[in-house]
Structures are given as structure tokens and as C-alpha cells.
C-alpha positions in Angstrom: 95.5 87.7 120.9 93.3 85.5 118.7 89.6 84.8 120.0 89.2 82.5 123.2 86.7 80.6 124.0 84.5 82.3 126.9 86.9 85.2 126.6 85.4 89.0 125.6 87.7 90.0 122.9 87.2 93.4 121.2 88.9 94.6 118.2 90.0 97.6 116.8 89.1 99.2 113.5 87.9 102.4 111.6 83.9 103.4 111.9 82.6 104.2 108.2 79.1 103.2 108.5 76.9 104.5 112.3 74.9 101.3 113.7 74.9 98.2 116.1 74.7 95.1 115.2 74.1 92.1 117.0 74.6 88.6 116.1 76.5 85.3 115.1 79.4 86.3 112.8 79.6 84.8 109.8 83.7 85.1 108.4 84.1 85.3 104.9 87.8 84.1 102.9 88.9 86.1 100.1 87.4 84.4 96.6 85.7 82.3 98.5 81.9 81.9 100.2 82.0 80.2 104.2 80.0 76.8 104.8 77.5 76.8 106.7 79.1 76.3 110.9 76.8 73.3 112.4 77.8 72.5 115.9 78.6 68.4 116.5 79.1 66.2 118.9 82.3 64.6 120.6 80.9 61.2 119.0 80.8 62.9 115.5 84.1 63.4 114.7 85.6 59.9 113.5 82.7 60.4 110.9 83.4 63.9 110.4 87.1 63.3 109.6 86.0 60.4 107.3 84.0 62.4 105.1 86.8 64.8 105.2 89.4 62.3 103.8 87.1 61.0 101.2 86.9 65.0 100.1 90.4 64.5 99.7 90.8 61.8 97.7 88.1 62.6 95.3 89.7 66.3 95.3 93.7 64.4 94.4 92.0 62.4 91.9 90.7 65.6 90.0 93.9 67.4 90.1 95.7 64.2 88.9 93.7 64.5 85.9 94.0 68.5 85.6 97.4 67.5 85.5 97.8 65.0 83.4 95.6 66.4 80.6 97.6 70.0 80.6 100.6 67.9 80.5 99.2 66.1 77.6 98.3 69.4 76.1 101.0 71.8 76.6 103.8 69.8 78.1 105.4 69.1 81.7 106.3 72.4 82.4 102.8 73.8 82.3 101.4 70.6 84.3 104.0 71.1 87.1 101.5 74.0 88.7 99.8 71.4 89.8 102.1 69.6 92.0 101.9 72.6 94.3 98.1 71.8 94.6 98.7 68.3 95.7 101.3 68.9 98.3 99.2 71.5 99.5 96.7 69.3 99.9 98.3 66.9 101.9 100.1 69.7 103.7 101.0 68.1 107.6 101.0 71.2 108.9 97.4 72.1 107.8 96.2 68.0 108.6 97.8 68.1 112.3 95.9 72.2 112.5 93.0 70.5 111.5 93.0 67.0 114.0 93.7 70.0 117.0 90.9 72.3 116.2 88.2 69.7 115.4 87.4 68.2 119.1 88.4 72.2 120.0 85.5 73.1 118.5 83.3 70.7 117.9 81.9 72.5 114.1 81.4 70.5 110.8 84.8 69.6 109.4 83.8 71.9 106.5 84.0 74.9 108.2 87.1 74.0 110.6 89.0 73.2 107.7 88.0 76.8 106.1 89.0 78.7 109.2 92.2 77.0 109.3 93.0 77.1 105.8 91.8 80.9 105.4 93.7 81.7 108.6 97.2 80.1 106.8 96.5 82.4 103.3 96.2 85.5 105.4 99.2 84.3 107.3 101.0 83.8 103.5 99.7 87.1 102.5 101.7 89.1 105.3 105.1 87.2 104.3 107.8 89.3 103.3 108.8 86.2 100.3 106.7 87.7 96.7 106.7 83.7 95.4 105.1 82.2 98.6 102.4 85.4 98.7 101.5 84.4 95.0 101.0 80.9 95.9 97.7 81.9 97.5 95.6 81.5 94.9 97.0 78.2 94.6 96.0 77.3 98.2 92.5 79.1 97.3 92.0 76.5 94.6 92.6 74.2 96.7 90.3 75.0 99.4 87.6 75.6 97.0 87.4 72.4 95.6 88.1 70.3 99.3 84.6 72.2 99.7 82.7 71.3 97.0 83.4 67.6 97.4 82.8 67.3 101.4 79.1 66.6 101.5 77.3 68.0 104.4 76.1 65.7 107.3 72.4 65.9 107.6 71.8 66.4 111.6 72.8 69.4 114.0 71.0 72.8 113.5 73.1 75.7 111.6 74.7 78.0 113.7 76.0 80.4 110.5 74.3 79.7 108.1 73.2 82.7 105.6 69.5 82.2 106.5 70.4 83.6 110.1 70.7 87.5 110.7 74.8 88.1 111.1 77.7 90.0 111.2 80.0 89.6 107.9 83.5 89.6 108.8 85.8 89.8 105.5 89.3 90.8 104.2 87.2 93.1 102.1 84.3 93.4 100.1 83.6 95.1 96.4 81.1 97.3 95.7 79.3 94.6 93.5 79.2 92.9 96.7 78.1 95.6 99.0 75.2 95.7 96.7 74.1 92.5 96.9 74.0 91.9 100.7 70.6 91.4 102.1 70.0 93.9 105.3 67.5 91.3 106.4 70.3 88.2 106.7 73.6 90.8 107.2 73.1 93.2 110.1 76.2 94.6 109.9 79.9 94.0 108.6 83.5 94.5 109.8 86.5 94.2 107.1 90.5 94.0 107.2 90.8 96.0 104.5 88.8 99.3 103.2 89.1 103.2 104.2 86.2 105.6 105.1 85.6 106.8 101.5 85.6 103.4 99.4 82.8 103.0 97.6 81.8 100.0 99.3 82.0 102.6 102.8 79.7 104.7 100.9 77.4 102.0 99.8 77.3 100.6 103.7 76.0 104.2 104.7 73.6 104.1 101.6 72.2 101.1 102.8 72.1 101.8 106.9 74.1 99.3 107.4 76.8 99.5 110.2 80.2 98.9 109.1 83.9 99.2 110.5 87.1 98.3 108.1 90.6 98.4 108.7 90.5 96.1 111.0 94.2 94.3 111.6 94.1 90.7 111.8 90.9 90.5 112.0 90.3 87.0 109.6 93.0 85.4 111.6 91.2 86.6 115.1 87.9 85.6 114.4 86.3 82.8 114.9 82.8 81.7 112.5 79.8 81.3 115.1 80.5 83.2 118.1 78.7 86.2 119.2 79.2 89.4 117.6 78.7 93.2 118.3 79.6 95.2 115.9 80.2 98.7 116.8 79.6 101.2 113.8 79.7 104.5 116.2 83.3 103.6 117.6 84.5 101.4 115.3 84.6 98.0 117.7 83.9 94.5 117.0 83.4 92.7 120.2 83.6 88.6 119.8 81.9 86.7 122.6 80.6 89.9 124.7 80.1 89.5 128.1 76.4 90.0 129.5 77.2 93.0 130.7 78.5 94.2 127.6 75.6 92.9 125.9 73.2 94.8 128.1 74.9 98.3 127.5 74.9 97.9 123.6 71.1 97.0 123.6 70.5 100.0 125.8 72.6 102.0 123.7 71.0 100.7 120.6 67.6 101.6 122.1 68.8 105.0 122.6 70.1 106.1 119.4 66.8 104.5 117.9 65.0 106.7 120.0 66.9 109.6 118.8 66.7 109.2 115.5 63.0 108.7 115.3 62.4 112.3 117.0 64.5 113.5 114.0 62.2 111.5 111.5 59.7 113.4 113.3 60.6 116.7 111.5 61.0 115.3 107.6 58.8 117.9 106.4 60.3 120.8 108.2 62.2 122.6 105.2 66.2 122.8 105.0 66.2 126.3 105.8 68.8 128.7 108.4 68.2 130.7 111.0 68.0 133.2 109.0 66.4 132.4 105.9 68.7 130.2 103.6 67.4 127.6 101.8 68.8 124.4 100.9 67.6 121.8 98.8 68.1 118.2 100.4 68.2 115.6 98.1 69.1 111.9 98.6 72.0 109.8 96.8 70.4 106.7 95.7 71.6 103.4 94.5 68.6 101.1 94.0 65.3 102.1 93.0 63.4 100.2 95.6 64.8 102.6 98.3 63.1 105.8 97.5 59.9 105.0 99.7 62.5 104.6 102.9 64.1 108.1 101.4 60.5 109.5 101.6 60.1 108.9 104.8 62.9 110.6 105.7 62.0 113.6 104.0 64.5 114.1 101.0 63.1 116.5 98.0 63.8 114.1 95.7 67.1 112.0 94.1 69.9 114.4 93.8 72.1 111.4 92.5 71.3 108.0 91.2 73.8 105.9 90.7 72.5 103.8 87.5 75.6 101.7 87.4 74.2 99.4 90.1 71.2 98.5 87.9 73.5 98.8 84.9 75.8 95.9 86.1 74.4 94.1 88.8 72.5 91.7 86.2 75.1 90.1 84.9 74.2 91.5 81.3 73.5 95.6 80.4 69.5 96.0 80.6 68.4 97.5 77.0 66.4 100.5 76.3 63.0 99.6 77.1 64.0 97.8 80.5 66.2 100.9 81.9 63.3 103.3 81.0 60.5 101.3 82.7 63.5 100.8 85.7 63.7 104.7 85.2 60.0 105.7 85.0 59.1 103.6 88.0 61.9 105.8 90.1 60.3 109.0 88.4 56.9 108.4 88.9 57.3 106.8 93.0 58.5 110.6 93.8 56.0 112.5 93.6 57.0 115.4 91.1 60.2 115.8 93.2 63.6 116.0 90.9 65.2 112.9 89.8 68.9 113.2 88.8 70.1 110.4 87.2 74.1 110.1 86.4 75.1 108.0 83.7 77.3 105.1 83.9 80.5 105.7 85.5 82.3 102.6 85.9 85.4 102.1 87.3 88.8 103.1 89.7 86.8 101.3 93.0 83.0 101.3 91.6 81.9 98.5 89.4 83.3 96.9 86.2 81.8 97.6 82.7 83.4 95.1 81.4 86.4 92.6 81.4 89.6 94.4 80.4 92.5 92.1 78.3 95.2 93.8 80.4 94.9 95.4 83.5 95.1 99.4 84.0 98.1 99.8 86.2 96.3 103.2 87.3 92.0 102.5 87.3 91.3 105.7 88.6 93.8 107.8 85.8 92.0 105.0 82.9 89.5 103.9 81.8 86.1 105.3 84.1 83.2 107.9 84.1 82.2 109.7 81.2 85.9 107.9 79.4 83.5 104.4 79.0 80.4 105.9 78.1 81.9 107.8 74.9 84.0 105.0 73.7 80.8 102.8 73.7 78.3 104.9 72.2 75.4 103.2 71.1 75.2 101.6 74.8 75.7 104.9 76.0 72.7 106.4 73.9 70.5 103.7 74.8 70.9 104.7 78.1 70.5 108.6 77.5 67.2 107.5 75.8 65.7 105.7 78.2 66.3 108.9 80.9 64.8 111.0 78.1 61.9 109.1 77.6 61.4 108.9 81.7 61.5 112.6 81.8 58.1 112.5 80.2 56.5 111.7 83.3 58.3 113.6 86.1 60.9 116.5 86.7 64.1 114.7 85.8 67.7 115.8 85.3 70.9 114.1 83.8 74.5 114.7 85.3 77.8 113.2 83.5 80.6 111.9 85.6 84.5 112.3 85.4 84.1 115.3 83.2 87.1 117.0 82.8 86.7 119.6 79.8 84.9 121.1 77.6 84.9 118.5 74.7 83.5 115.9 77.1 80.7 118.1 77.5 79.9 119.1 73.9 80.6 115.7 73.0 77.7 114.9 75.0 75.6 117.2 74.6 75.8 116.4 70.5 74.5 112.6 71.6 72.1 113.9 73.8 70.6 115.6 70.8 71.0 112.8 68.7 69.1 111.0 70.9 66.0 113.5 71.3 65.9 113.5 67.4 66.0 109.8 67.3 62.9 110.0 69.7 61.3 112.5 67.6 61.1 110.6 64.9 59.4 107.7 66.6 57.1 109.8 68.3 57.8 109.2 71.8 57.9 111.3 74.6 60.1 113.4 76.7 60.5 116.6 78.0 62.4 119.2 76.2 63.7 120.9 79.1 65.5 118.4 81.0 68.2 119.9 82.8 71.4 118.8 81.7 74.6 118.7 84.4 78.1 117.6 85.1 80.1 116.6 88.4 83.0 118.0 88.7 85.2 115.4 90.4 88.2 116.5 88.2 90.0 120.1 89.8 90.7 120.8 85.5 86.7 120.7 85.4 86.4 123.0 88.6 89.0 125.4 87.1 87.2 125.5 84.4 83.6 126.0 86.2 83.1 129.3 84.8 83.3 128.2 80.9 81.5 124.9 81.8 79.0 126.4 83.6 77.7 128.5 80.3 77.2 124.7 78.4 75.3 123.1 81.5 72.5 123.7 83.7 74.0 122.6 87.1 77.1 121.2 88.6 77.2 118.5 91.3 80.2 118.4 93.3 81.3 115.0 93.9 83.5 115.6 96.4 85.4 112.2 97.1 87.0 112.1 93.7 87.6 115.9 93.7 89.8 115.0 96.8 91.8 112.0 95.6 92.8 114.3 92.0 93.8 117.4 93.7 95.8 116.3 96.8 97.3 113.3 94.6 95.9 110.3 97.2 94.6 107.1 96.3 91.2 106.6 98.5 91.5 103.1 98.6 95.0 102.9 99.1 95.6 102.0 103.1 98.9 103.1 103.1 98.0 107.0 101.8 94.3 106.8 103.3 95.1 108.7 106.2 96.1 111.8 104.1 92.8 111.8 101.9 91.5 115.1 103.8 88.3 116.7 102.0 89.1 120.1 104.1 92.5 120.5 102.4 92.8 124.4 101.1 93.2 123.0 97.9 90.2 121.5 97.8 87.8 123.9 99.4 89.2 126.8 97.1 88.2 124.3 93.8 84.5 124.1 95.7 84.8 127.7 96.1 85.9 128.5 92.9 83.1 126.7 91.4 80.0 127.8 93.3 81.4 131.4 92.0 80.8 130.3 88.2 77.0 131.1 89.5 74.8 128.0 88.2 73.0 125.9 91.7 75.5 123.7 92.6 75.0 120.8 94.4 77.4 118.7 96.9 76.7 115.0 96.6 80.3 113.6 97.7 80.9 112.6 101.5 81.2 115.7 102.3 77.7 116.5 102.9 76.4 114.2 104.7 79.6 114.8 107.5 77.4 117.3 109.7 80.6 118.8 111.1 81.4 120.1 107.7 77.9 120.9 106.8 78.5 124.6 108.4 81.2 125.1 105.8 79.6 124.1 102.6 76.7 126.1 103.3 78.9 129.5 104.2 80.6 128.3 100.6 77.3 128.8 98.8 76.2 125.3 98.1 72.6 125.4 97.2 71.8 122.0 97.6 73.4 118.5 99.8 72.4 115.2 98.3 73.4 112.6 100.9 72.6 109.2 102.3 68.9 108.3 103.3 70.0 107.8 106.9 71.7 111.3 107.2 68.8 113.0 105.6 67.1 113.9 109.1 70.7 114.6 110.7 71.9 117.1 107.8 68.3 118.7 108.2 68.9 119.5 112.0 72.2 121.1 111.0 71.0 123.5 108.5 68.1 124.1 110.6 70.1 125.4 113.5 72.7 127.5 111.6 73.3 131.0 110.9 73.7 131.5 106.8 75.9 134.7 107.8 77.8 133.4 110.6 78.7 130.0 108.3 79.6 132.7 105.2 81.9 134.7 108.3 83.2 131.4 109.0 83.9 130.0 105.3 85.9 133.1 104.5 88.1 132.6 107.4 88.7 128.8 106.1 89.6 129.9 102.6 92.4 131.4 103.9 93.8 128.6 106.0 96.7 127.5 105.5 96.0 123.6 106.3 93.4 121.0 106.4 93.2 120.9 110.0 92.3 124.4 110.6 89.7 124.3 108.1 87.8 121.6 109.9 88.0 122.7 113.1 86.6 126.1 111.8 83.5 124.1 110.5 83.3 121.8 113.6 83.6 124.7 116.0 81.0 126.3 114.7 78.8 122.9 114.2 79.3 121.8 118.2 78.2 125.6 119.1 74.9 125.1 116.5 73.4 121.9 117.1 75.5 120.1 120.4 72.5 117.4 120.8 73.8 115.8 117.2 77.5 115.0 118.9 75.9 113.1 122.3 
């Protein structure tokens, strides 16, 4: 059932980021950006639909010429794309849409027209014909440039615009675009794609931010400018609550507020058991300007930060002297705490280094990790020297990702010295024992733990990636998602295996921030979690309240489970007896 007006409609999806948000939802087509929703008046719309025809008509006039120039240039044949533009954009079905939903409504013609339009590609996109689901970029074209020439009327206040506090709706969202949402103007978002351990799932927990994804239908359901709550504990988005739904998610947001603050409350206790065990907890980090938040929550410094957001978020790579000063602010705002920094590791889901001539068929088996960094080597050695020289004025530590032998490693290692010479020689700075690490995220590098671990000074188990290679499933992948299971035997006997090679070994993956898995990794041996700000206080109240021997009893038992689900519920049984107040 698509939303109603006045009707409380609640939809369905999968929780990936804890949080409530309440607001006017803002709905987002794939490739491209909403207008702004301003409410009109009955009396508006001859005007309204005027301005819209004279969009039209300076939109066919442009494509006439697209065509007729490629035409001129390379011949009918090429031109011909174009007629499916201009019957598209005369497309009854869409006008007759359009005349219905206008006085329905009573929005901008701008943003009727988008909801209508966006609602037809998803519609296109589901088809089981491959030649009309390819023509929906032509219909995004299209859309894109009706947009641009509709100029906006000048009264009515803004119901969606991006200067209001929201919840984004979407097909999906990248990484990059994670990144750049503003937590003062999004509250929260909801998409119809996405699985609980895409990076742009671990970038909404990074950042606070509620989220719920797999959501079916959703852009066709929703409607720009109604009422939202967004439900990041269940994985809900309500459309046009009632008030008494309203009043039990403000209550509810109150309370979990509450709670959380009384955990704040104990961010200098240290990580330590019941009986004695201490763990480091460190915080993942993805942009420098969070580590005052991650203070307050109590984290003993950055056990990952992931440089590829300030890498590639610019639009052009930062040289040497910019990442170190980027690098030396992080250092020096913590206090004499450890800051790990990983280098680069673009691609599979993450960011793009740079634009590839032919598409991988397989991103996550290509080119990514520690692969890009050594076939671009004087980027990659600006970047080692810029860490290097930030290490001269705090404790710092460099990790390489997607390692998967031992060359990888000596290969690195042989720049890294290249690079200390190189500063040397000009005099500068940096501390000659910087500890030096790897993730293993490949189950050839955690077979391998006990060689690697005599070339390296730590490992940090990044256990998202480590899952997707050893049980063969594509993380991103909706129709495999369900079988990505961190607790497979498989996996837990890699994270097993490479604690044993005896260097600390960290857990920065998922993993460690999901408190009923906690008990496990620290009966494995892990000696420290880096996780999410937000989790910081949670994961501290589960270490605090468990047994080191009784998670060790427990660990052994799961290493010789025979399935996934056993495993967890060994972990989780153990977490709901240990800490029940985190599970209310």
C-alpha cells in the first residue's frame, strides 16, 4: 500500500544504525538531488503547470539540438538515442500522472513531477524486459534537465528543503555520500537498497546516525514532505504517525537518551573483567574533527583511521604537507593516546581512487587495499611520509589493508624505509619506533599470521572483509546478504588462529562493536576492540561485567561448533547472563 494522505503507514526494513529520528522526509532519486517541496495553493496551479510546459519546451529544444549536432557528427544512427528522450518527454502517461497528482497534492510542480517520474524508473527497474530497465538512464536524463529549466516560484515557505532537519529516504547511498551528509540538516536515513555491513551501514554507525536499508518499495511508497519517524532500533519508518505514535517515540527517544548518558558517565572507568583482563578500547574514525566527541566517550585513542575519506573526499589527492598537518592535528588533539592510521584502501564498496577505463567485473577480487597503493607509489609514499612525520609529535602507528602475503608486507616495509631515509636527509622529524601493522581481512594472511606476525608489530582484524573472503559472500550483494555470518566456524577459527601467532591483536571489523559477540572475542584472546564512537560506552559495560575465564570456557566450546548459529548463541547466552540492562 503506497502512503495515504492522513493515513499512519509503517514500513518495513533492516536496522543497521540504533537512533530515532523525527522529521519531514526528504526522498532522494537515484543520480539525481530532490527540489525543494513548497506547499501551493488551489489557485496556483494554472501557473504552476505553465511554468512546467515552458520547462518542456526549452528542455525539447535542447535535445533537438543534442540531436541534430550528433547526427551531424557521427550519423543518424548515433542521433536516434535521442528520440527516446523526446517521447519520453511527452510521455501521456507521465502528463495525465502528473495533471492527477498536482491539485492531489498541492506541491510545486517541480517536485510532483520528480515523485512521479522517480516513482515510474523504480517501476522500470523491477521489469523483467533488460532493454526497457536500461532505458532508465534515459528517463534520468530526462528528468534532470525538465529540473534545471523549471524556475522556482518565489512565494510559499519550503516544506523539504535541505536547510530543514530530515529524514533521507533513497534507493541507496555511497559511501562518498554517507560522508558528506550533514547530521545537523539529515537526522536520520532509510534506503531500498544496502545490508548491515556496507560501508555506508558502517559509516551511519560512525557517524550516530540512525539508519534502516532494505527497505522494499520504499521510493515508490513514500511521499517527499510528510512526517517521518525513522526507527533505527527496529528497523521501521513510520510516514504520517499518528499522535499517539508520535508521543511513544519521543518518550522512547527520551529514554534511550537517558540511558546512554549514565553510560557516558563511566568513560574513564578502564576496559577491564571481572577478573582482571584488560582490553584496550580504541575508536574507528573516519574524519578528524570527530575525535573530541570520541573523547568524551572515553576511547584510548584511534585504533583505525580511515584516511581514504580525507584522501578522496576533496575532489583532488591532498599532497604531502596538507595530509601531515591533517595528520598532526589528529595526533596532537589526543592527548598522547595511539593513533593508528591505515593507508589508502580504496575500493570493492569504499571509495574510488580513481576512474577506471573498464569496469572490474569483481571490485572486491581487483583492484583495492594495499593492490592501489603499490601500483601508485610515489602517492603512496607521500602519504607514508606525511604519517611518519606526524609520529614526531605523538604515539602513532601505521596498519596496511588487504594484505594477503608476505611480499605485500616486505614490499612495504622496503618504501617505508625509503621514506624514513628520504626524511633523513631533509632533516625532518619522526619517530623511529613507529609501530608498523597489517589487517588481516584476507584468510591467506590469517593462515599465514604466524610468519607475518615476525615482519609486523600488530595485526588488526578487520573482520567484515575476513567474512566476505572466507565464506565466499558478497556483503553488498542483497541476494547472498543474509548468509554473511561473522560467527561462521570458519571464520572464528581464522581469528583464532591468528591471535595464536602471539603479537596484540586488535578487532576493528563489526564485530566488535556487536556487544552480543563481545563475550567471544575476548575468550578468543583479542587484546584490543576499536569500534564506533557511539558503542564506545556500550562495549565498555560489556567487558566490564564479564568473566575473562568463563568467556575463554565459552570460546573453546564455540571453536568446536559445527555452525554459525551455535556459535552466536554461545556468545549471546553468555552476554544476556553478563550485562541484561544493555538488551532492555
Amino acid at each position: 500500500m503506497k502512503y495515504q494522505e492522513g493515513f499512519e503507514r509503517r514500513l518495513k526494513g533492516m536496522p543497521v544504525s540504533p537512533g530515532i529520528a523525527m522529521g519531514v522526509l526528504r526522498v532522494e532519486a537515484r543520480g539525481c538531488p530532490s527540489p525543494p517541496v513548497r506547499t501551493i495553493l488551489p489557485t496556483d496551479i494554472e501557473s504552476e503547470w505553465e511554468r512546467f510546459e515552458s520547462a518542456l519546451a526549452r528542455t525539447e529544444e535542447e535535445l533537438c539540438g543534442l540531436k541534430s549536432r550528433v547526427e551531424h557528427l557521427s550519423g543518424a544512427h548515433e542521433a536516434a538515442i535521442f528520440d527516446a528522450h523526446l517521447l519520453f518527454l511527452r510521455d501521456r502517461t507521465i502528463l495525465n500522472k502528473l495533471r492527477k497528482e498536482l491539485p492531489a497534492r498541492l506541491q510545486n510542480i517541480d517536485a510532483v513531477y520528480y515523485a512521479v517520474v522517480q516513482n515510474f524508473m523504480e517501476v522500470m527497474r523491477h521489469v523483467d524486459d533488460s532493454y526497457l530497465r536500461s532505458r532508465v538512464a534515459d528517463i534520468a536524463d530526462v528528468l534532470q534537465r525538465v529540473l534545471k529549466n523549471m524556475q522556482p516560484s518565489e512565494h510559499a515557505p519550503l516544506l523539504g528543503d535541505s536547510s530543514e532537519p530530515c529524514v533521507l529516504a533513497a534507493y541507496d547511498l555511497a559511501p562518498s555520500d554517507t560522508a558528506d551528509l550533514d547530521p545537523q540538516r539529515v537526522l536520520g536515513f532509510v534506503t531500498e537498497a544496502g545490508s548491515a555491513v556496507s560501508h555506508t551501514a558502517i559509516l551511519a554507525r560512525s557517524l550516530g546516525m540512525p539508519a534502516v536499508v532494505a527497505v522494499p518499495q520504499l521510493v515508490i511508497d513514500s511521499r517527499a514532505g510528510c512526517q517521518a519517524i525513522l526507527d533505527g532500533y527496529n528497523g521501521l519508518l513510520i510516514l504520517n504517525p499518528a499522535e499517539e505514535t508520535l508521543k511513544h517515540y519521543r518518550e522512547l527517544q527520551a529514554e534511550k537518551e537517558h540511558a546512554y548518558k549514565a553510560l557516558i558517565e563511566m568513560k574513564d572507568l578502564p576496559a577491564v573483567t571481572t577478573d582482571g583482563r584488560r582490553i584496550r578500547l580504541a575508536a574507528n574514525v573516519e574524519f578528524a574533527h570527530e575525535y573530541s566527541a570520541i573523547q568524551r566517550a572515553g576511547a584510548e585513542g584511534v585504533g583505525l583511521y580511515r584516511t581514504e575519506f580525507f584522501l578522496l573526499g576533496c575532489g583532488s589527492l591532498p599532497d604531502e604537507e596538507t595530509q601531515y598537518l591533517h595528520y598532526r592535528n589528529l595526533v596532537e588533539s589526543c592527548d598522547g593516546q595511539e593513533v593508528i592510521f591505515r593507508t589508502l584502501d580504496s575500493g570493492g564498496d569504499k571509495l574510488p581512487f580513481e576512474v577506471l577505463e573498464e569496469k572490474e567485473d569483481n571490485p572486491f577480487l581487483g583492484w583495492r587495499g594495499i593492490r592501489v597503493s603499490l601500483s601508485r607509489v610515489e602517492i603512496f609514499k607521500e602519504q607514508l611520509r606525511a604519517i611518519l612525520r606526524a609520529s614526531a609529535h605523538g604515539k602513532v602507528g601505521v596498519m596496511f589493508p588487504m594484505v594477503s602475503g608476505i611480499t605485500e608486507v616486505k614490499d612495504v616495509k622496503a618504501l617505508l624505509e625509503e621514506c624514513r631515509a628520504e626524511l633523513r636527509e631533509k632533516g625532518q622529524s619522526y619517530d623511529e619506533n613507529m609501530r608498523v601493522g597489517i589487517m588481516i581481512e584476507v584468510p591467506s594472511a590469517a593462515m599465514m599470521a604466524d610468519v607475518l606476525a615476525r615482519h609486523v608489530d600488530f595485526f588488526s582484524i578487520g573482520t567484515n572483509d575476513l567474512t566476505q573472503y572466507t565464506i565466499a559472500v558478497d556483503r553488498v550483494n542483497f541476494r547472498v546478504a543474509s548468509m554473511f555470518r561473522p560467527t561462521h566456524p570458519g571464520v572464528i577459527r581464522l581469528i583464532s588462529h591468528t591471535i595464536a601467532a602471539g603479537i596484540p591483536t586488535a578487532v576493528c571489523g563489526e564485530m566488535g562493536g556487536d556487544i552480543n559477540l563481545v563475550p567471544l572475542l575476548v575468550g578468543l584472546g583479542v587484546s584490543e576492540l576499536s569500534v564506533g564512537a557511539h558503542l564506545l560506552p556500550l562495549v565498555r559495560y560489556a567487558i566490564r561485567h564479564l568473566s575473562y575465564e568463563e568467556c575463554r570456557s565459552m570460546a573453546a566450546k564455540a571453536l568446536e561448533a559445527e555452525d554459525s548459529y551455535t556459535v552466536r548463541n554461545y556468545s549471546s547466552e553468555l552476554a544476556h547472563r553478563s550485562y541484561p540492562d544493555l538488551f532492555k
